[in-house]
Biopython code that builds the backbone (N, CA, C, O; Angstrom):
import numpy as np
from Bio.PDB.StructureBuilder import StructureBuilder

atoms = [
    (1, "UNK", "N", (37.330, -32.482, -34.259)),
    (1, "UNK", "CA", (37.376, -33.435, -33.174)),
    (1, "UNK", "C", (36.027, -33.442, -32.466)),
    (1, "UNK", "O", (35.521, -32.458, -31.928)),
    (2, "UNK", "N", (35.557, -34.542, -32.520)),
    (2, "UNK", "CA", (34.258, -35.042, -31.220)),
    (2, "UNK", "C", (34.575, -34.667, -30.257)),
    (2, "UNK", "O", (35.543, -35.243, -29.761)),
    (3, "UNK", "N", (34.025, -33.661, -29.574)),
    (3, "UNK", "CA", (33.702, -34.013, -27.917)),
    (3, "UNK", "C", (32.612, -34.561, -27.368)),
    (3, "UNK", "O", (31.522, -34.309, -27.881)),
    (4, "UNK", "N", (32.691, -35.418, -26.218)),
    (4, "UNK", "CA", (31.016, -36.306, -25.746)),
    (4, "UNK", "C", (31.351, -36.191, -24.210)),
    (4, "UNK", "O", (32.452, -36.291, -23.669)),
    (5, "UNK", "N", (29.687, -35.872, -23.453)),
    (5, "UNK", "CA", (30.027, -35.836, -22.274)),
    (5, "UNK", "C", (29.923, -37.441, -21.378)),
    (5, "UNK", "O", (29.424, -38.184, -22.223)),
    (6, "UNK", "N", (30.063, -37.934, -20.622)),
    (6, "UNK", "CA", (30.092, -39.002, -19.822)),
    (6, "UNK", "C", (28.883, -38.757, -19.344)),
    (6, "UNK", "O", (28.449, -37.605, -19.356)),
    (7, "UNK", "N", (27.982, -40.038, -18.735)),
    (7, "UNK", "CA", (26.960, -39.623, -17.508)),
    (7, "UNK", "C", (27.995, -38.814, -16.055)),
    (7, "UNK", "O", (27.775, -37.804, -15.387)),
    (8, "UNK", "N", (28.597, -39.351, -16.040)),
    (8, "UNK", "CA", (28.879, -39.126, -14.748)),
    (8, "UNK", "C", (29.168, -37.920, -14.926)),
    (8, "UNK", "O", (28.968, -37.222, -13.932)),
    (9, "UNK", "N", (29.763, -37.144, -16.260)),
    (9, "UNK", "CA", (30.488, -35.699, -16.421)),
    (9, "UNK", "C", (29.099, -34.909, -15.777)),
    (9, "UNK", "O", (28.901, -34.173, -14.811)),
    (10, "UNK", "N", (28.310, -35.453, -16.803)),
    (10, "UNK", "CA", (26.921, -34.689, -16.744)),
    (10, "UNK", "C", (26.376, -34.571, -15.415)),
    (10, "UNK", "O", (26.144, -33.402, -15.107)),
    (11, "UNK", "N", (26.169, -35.216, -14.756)),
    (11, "UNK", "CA", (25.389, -35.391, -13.337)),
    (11, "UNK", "C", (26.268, -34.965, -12.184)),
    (11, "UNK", "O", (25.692, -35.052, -11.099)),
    (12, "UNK", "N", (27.718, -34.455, -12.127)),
    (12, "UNK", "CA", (28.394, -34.100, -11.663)),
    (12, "UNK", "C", (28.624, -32.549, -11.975)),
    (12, "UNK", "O", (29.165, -31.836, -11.129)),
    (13, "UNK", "N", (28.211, -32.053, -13.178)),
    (13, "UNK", "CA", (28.284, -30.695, -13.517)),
    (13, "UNK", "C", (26.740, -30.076, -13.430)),
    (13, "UNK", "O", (26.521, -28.890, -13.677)),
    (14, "UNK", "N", (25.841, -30.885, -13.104)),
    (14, "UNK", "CA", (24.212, -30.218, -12.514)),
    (14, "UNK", "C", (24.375, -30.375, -11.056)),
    (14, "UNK", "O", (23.306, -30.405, -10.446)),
    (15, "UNK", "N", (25.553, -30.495, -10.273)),
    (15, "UNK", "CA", (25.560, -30.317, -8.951)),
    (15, "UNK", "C", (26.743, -29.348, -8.548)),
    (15, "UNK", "O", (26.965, -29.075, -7.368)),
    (16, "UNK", "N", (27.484, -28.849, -9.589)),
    (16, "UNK", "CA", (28.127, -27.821, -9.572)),
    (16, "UNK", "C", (27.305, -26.600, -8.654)),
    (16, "UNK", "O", (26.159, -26.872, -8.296)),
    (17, "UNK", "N", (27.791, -25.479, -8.338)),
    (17, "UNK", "CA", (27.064, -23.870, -7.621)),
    (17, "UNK", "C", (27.325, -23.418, -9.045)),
    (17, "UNK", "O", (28.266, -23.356, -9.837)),
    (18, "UNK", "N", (25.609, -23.038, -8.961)),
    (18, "UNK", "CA", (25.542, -22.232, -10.646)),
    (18, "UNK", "C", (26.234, -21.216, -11.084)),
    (18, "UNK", "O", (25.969, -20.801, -12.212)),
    (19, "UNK", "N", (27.430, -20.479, -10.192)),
    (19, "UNK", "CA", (28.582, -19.734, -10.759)),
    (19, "UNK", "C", (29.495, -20.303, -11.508)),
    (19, "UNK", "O", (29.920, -19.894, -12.589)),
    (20, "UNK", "N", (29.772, -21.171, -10.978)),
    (20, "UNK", "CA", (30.525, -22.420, -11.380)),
    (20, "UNK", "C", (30.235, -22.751, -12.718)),
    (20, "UNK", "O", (30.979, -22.318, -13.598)),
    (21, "UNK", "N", (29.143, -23.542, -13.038)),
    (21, "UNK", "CA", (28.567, -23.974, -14.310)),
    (21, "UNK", "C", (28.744, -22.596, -15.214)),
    (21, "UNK", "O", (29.886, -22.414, -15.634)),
    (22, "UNK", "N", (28.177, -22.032, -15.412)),
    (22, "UNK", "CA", (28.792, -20.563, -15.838)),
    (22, "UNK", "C", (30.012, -20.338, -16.499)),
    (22, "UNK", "O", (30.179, -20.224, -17.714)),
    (23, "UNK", "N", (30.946, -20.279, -15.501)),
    (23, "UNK", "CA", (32.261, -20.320, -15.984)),
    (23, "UNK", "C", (32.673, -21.539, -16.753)),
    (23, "UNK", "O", (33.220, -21.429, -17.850)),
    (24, "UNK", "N", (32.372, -22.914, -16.096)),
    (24, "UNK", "CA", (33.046, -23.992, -16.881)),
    (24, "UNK", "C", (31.531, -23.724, -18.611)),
    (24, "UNK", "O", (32.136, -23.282, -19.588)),
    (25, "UNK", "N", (30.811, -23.822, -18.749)),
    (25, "UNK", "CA", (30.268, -23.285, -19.942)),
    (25, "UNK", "C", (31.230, -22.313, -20.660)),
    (25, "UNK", "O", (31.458, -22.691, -21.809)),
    (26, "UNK", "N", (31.953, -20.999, -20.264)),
    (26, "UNK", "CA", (32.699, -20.585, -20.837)),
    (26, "UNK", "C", (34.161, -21.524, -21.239)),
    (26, "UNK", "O", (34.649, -21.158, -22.308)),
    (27, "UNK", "N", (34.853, -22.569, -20.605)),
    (27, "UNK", "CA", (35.705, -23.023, -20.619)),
    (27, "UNK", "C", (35.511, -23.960, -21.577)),
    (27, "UNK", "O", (36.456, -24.345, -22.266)),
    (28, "UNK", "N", (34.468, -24.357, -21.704)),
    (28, "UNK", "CA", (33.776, -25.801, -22.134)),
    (28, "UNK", "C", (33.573, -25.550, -24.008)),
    (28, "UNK", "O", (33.397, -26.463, -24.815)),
    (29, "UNK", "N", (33.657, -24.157, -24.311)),
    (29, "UNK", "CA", (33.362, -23.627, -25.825)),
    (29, "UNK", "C", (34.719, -23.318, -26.012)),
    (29, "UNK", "O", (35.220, -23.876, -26.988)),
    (30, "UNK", "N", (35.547, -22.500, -25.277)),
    (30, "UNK", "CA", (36.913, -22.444, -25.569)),
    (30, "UNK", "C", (37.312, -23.325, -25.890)),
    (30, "UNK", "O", (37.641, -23.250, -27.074)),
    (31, "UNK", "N", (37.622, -24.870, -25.158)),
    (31, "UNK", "CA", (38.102, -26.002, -25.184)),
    (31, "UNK", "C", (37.786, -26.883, -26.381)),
    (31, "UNK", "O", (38.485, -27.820, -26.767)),
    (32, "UNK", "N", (36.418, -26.381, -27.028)),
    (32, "UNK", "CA", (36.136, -27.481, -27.968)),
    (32, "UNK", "C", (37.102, -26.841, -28.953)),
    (32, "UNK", "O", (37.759, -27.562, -29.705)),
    (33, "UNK", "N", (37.208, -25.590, -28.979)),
    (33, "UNK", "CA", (37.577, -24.450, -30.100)),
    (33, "UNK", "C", (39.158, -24.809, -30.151)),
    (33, "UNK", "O", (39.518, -24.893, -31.325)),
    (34, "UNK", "N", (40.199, -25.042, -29.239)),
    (34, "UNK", "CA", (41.355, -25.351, -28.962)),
    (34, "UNK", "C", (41.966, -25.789, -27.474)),
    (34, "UNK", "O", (42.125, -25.049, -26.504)),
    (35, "UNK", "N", (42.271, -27.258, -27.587)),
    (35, "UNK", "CA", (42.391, -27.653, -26.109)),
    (35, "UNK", "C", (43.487, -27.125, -25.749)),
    (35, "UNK", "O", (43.672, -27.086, -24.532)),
    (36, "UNK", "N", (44.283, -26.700, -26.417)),
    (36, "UNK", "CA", (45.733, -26.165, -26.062)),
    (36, "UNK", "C", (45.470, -24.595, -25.840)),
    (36, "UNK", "O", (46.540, -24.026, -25.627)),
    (37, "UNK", "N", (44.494, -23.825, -25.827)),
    (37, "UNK", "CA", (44.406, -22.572, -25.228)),
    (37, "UNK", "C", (45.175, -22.485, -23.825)),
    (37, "UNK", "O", (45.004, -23.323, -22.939)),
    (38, "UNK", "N", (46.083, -21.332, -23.702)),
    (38, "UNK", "CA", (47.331, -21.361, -22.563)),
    (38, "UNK", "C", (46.191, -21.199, -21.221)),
    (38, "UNK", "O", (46.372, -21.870, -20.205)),
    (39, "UNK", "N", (44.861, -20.117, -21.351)),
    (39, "UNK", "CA", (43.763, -20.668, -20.232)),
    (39, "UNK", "C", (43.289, -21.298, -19.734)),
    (39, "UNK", "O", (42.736, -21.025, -18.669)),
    (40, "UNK", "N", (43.285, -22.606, -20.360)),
    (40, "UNK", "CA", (43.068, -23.716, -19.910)),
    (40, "UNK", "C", (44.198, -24.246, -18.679)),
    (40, "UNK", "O", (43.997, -24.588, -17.514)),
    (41, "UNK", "N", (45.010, -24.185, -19.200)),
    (41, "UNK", "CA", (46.092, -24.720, -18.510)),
    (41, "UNK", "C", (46.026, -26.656, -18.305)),
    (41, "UNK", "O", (46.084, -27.259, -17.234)),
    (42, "UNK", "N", (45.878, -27.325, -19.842)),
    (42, "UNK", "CA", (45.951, -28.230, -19.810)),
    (42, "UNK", "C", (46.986, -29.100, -19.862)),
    (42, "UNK", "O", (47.894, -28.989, -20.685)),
    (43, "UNK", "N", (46.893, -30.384, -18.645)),
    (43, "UNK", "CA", (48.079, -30.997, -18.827)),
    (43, "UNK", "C", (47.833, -32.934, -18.415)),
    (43, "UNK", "O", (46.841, -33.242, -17.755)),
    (44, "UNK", "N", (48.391, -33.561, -18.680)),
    (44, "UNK", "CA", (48.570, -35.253, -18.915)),
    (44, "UNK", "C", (48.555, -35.101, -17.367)),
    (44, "UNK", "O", (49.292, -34.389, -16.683)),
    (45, "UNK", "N", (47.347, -36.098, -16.883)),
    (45, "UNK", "CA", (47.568, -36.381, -15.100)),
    (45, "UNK", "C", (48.407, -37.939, -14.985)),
    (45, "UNK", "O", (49.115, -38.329, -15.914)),
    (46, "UNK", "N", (48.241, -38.624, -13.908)),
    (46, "UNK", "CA", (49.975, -39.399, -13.751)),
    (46, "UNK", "C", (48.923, -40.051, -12.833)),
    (46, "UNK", "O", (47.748, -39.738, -12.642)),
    (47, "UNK", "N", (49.948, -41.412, -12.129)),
    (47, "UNK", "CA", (49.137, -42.260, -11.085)),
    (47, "UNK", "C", (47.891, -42.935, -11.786)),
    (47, "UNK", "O", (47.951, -43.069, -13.008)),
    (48, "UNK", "N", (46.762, -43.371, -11.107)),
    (48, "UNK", "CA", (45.431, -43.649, -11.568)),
    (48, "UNK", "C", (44.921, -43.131, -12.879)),
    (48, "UNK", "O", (44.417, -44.061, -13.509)),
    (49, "UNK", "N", (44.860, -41.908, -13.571)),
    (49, "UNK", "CA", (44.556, -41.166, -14.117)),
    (49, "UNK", "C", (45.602, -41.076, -15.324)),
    (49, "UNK", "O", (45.454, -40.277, -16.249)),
    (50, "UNK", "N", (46.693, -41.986, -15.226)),
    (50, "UNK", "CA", (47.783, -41.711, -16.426)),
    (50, "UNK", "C", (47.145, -41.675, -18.128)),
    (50, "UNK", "O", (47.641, -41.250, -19.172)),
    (51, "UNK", "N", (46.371, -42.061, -17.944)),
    (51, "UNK", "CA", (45.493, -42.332, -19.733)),
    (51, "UNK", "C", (44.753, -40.553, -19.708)),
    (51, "UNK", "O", (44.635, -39.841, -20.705)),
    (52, "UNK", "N", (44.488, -40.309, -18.781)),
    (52, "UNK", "CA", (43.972, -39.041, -18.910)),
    (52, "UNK", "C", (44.751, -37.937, -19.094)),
    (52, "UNK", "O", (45.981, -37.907, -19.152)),
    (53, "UNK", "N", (43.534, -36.507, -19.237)),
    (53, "UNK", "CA", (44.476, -35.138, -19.096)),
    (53, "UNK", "C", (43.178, -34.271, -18.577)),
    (53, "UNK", "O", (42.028, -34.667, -18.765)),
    (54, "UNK", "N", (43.406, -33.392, -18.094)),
    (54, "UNK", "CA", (42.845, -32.695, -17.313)),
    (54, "UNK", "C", (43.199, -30.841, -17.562)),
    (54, "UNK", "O", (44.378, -30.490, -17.517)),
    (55, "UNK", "N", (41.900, -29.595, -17.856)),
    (55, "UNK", "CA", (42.130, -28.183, -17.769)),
    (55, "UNK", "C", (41.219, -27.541, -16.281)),
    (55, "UNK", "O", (40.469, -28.087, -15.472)),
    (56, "UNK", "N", (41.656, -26.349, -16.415)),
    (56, "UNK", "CA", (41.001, -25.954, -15.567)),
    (56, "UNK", "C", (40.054, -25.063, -15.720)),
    (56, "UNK", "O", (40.079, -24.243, -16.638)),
    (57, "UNK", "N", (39.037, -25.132, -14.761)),
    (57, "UNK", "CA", (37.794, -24.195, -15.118)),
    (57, "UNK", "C", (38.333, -22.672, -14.413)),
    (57, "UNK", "O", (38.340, -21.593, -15.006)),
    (58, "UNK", "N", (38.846, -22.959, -12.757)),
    (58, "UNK", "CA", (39.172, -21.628, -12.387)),
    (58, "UNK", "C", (40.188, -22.383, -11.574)),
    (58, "UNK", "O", (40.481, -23.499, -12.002)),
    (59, "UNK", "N", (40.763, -21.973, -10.496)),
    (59, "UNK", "CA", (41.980, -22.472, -9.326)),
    (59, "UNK", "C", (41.495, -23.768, -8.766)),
    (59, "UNK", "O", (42.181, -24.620, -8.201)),
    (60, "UNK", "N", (40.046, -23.796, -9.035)),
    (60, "UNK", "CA", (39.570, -24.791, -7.631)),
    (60, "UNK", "C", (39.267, -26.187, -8.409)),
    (60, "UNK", "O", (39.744, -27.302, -8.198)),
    (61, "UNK", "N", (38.185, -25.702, -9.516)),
    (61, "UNK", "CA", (37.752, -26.518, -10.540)),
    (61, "UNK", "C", (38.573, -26.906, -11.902)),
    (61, "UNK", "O", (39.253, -26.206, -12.651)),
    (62, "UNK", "N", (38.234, -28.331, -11.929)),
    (62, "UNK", "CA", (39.014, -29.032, -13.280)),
    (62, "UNK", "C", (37.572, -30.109, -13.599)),
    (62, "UNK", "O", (36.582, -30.594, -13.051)),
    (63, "UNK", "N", (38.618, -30.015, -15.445)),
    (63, "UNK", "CA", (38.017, -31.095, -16.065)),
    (63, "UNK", "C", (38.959, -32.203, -16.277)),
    (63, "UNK", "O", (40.190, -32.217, -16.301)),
    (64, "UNK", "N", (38.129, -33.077, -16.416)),
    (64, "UNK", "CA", (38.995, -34.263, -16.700)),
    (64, "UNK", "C", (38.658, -35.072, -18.228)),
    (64, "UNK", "O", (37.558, -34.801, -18.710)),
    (65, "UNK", "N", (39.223, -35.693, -18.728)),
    (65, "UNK", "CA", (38.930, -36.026, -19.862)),
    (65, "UNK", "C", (40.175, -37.111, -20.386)),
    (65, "UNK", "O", (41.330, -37.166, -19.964)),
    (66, "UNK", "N", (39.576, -37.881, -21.368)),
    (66, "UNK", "CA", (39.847, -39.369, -22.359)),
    (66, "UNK", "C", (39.906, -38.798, -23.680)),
    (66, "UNK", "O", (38.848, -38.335, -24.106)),
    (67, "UNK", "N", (41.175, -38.720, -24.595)),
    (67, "UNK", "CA", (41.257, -38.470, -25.821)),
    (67, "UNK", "C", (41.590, -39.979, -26.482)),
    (67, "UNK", "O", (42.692, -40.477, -26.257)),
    (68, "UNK", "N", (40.685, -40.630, -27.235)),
    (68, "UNK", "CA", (41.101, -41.689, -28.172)),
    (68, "UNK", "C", (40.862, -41.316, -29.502)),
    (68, "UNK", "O", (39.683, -41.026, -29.707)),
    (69, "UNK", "N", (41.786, -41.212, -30.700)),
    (69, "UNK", "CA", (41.745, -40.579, -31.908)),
    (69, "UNK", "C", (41.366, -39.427, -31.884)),
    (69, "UNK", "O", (41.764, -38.526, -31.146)),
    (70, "UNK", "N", (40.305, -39.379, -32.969)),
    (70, "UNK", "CA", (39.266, -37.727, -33.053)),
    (70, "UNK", "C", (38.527, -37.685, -31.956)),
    (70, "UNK", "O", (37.637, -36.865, -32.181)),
    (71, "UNK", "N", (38.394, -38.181, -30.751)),
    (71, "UNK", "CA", (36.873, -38.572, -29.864)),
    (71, "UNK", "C", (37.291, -38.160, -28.481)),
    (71, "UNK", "O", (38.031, -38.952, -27.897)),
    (72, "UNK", "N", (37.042, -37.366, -28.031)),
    (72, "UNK", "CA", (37.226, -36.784, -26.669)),
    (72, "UNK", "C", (36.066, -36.728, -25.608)),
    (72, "UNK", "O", (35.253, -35.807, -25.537)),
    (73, "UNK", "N", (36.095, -37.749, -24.856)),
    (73, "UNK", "CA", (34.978, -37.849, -23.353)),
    (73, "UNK", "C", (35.450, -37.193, -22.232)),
    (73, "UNK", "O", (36.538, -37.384, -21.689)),
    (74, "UNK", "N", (34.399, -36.241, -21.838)),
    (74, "UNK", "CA", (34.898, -35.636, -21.184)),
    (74, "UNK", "C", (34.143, -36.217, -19.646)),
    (74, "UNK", "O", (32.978, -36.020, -19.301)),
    (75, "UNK", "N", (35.262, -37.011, -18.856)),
    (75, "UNK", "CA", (34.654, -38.228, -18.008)),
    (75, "UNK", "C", (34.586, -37.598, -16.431)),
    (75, "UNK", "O", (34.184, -38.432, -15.620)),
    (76, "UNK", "N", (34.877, -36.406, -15.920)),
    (76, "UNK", "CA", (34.636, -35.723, -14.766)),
    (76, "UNK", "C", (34.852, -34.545, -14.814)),
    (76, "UNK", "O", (35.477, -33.998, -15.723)),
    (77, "UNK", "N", (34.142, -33.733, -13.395)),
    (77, "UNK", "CA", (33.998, -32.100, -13.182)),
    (77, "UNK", "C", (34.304, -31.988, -11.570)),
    (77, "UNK", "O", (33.822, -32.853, -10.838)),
    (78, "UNK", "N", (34.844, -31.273, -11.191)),
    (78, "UNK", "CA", (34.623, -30.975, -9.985)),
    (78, "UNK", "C", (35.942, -29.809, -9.513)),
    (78, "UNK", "O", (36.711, -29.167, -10.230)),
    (79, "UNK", "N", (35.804, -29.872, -7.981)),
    (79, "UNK", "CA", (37.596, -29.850, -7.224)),
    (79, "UNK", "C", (38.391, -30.207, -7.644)),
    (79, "UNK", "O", (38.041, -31.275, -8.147)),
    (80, "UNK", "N", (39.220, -30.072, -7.797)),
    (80, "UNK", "CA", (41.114, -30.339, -7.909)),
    (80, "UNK", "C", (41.060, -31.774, -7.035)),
    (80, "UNK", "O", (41.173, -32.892, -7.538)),
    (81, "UNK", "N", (40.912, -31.557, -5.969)),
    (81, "UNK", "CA", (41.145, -32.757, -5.287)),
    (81, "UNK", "C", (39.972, -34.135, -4.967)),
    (81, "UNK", "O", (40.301, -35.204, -4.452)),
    (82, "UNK", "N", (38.473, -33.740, -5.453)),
    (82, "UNK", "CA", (37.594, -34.727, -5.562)),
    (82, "UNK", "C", (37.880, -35.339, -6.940)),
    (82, "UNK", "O", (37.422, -36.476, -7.047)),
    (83, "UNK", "N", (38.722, -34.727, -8.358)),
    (83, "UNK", "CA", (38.724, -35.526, -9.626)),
    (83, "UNK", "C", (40.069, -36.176, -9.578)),
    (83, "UNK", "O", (40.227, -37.116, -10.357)),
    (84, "UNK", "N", (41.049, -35.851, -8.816)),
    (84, "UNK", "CA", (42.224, -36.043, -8.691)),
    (84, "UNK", "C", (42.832, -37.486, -7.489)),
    (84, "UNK", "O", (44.035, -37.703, -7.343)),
]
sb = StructureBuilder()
sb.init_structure("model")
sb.init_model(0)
sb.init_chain("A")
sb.init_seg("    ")
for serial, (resi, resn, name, xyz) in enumerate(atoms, 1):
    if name == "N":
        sb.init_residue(resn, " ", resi, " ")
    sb.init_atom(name, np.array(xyz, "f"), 0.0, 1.0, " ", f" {name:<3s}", serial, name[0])
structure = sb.get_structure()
């Protein structure tokens, strides 16, 4: 499976606190490796976001992301509640 980042993923994860980036880098190799890793804690978001699904980097931070076929964009980074 393709993964591709978005501009916006990108320019939103160089304004991350470089602890942060860090960890989601660790999340970010797991994830390509198996999105269904139980660490992740990935799940289908609802409302606005219903086409999407979303894991988490730690409690605070999530990714967000677009699966069409083999091709996965990964279209935001942040808070729980700034991607949400």
């Amino acid at each position: 499976m393709n993964v591709d980042f978005s501009t916006g993923f990108s320019r939103r994860f160089r304004k991350l606190p470089q602890d942060i980036q860090i960890i989601a880098k660790v999340k970010l190799k797991i994830f390509i490796v198996d999105h269904w890793e139980p660490s992740l804690k990935t799940h289908k978001l609802h409302g606005k976001r219903e086409e999407q699904w979303a894991f988490s980097i730690n409690y605070e931070y999530r990714v967000v992301f677009r699966q069409q076929d083999e091709e996965i964009l990964l279209v935001d980074i942040g808070l729980h509640d700034d991607v949400y």
